[in-house]
C-alpha positions as CSV (number, residue, x, y, z in Angstrom):
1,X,47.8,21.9,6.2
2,X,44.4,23.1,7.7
3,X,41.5,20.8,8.0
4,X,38.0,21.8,7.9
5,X,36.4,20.8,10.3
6,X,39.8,20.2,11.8
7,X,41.1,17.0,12.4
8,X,40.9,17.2,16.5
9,X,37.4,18.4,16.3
10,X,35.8,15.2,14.4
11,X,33.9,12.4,15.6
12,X,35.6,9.1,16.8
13,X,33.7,7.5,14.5
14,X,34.5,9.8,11.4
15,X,37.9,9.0,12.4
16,X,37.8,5.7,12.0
17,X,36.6,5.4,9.0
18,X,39.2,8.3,7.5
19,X,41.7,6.0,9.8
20,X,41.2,3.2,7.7
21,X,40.2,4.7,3.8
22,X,43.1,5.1,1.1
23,X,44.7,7.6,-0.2
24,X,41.9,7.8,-3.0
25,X,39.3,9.1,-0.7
26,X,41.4,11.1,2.0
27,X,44.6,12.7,1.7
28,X,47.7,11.0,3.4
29,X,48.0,13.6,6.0
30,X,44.5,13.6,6.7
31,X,45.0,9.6,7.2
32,X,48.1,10.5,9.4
33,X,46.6,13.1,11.4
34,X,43.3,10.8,12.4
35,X,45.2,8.0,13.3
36,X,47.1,9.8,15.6
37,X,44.3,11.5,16.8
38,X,42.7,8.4,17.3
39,X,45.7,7.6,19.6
40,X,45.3,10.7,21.5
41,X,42.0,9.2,22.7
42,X,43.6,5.8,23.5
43,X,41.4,3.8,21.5
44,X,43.4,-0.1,20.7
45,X,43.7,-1.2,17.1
46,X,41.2,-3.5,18.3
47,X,38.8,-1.6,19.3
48,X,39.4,0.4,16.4
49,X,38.8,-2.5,14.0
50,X,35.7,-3.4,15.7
51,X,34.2,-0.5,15.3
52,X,35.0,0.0,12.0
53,X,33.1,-3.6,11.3
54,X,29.8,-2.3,13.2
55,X,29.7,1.2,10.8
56,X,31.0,-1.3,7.6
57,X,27.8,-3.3,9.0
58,X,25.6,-0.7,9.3
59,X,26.7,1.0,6.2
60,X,25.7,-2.6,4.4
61,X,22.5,-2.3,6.1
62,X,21.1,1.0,5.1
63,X,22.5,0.6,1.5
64,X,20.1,-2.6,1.3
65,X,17.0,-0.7,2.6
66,X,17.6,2.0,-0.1
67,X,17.9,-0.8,-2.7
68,X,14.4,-1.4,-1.5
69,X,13.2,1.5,-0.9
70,X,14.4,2.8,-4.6
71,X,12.6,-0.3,-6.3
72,X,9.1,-0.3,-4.7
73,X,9.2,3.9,-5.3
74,X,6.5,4.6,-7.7
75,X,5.3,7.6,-10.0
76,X,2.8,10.2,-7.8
77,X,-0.6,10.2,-10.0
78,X,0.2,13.8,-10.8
79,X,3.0,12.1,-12.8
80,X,1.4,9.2,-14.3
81,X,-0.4,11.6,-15.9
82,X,1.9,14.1,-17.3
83,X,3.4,11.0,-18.5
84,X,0.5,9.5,-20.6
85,X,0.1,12.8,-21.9
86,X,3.4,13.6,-22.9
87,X,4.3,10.1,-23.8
88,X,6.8,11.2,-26.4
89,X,8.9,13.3,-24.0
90,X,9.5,10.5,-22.3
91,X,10.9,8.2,-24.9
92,X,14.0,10.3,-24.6
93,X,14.9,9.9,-20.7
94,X,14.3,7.3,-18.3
95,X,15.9,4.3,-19.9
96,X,18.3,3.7,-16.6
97,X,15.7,3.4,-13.9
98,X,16.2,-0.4,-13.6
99,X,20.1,0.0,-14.0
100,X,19.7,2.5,-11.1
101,X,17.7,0.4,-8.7
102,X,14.0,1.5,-9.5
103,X,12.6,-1.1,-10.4
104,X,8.9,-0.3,-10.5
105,X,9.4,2.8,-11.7
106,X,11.0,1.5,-14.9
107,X,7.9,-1.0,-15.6
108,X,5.4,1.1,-14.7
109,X,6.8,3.7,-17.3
110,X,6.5,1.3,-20.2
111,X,2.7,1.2,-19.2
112,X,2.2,4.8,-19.4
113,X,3.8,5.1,-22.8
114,X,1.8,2.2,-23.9
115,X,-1.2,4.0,-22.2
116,X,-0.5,7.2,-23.6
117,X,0.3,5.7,-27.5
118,X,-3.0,4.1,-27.1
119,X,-5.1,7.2,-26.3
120,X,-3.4,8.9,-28.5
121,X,-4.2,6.6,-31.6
122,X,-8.0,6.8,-30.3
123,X,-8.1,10.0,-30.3
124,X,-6.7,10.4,-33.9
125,X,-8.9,7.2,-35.1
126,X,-11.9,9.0,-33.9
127,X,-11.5,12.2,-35.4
């Protein structure tokens, strides 16, 4: 079975991690054939298992700062906009913005609705 990339042409660290995943996110041979790789380059179990804790660290790490990241994101102005003006459009999307992580995104879009309700019944109260 062919690999692509092949197997021998793959980063130690890629290996590592395919070294060490189940057969739900590689295929056996794919485990079989980077662990033996991996021996090829005479890397120890130990080292390994220590390296797979630095990239399990640093995988921890950079999820974190997109959990961040994703909840201090904000609308642009072009879009706070188009969303006070087409307020009812956006009744019908949006709802998982918190579920998904942005957090100001998802209270800042009540306010535009609310904003964009509000001019709306001005507009039609002053007509």
């Amino acid at each position: 079975m062919e690999f692509n990339p092949p197997i021998e042409s793959r980063e130690t660290d890629e290996l590592i991690v395919i070294s060490k995943s189940s057969t739900d996110e590689y295929q056996a041979r794919a485990i079989e054939l980077a662990k033996k790789e991996l021996n090829n380059r005479r890397l120890s179990q130990k080292d390994i298992d220590s390296r797979y804790m630095e990239l399990f660290e640093e995988a921890i790490k950079y999820i974190e700062k997109t959990m961040i990241e994703k909840a201090l994101e904000d609308y642009t102005i072009f879009e706070k906009i188009q969303m006070i003006v087409f307020w009812p459009f956006e009744l019908f999307h949006g709802w998982f913005l918190k579920r998904n992580g942005y957090d100001l995104k998802a209270k800042n879009r009540i306010k535009l609705i609310f904003i964009g309700v509000t001019l709306y019944a001005l507009l039609i109260l002053f007509s």
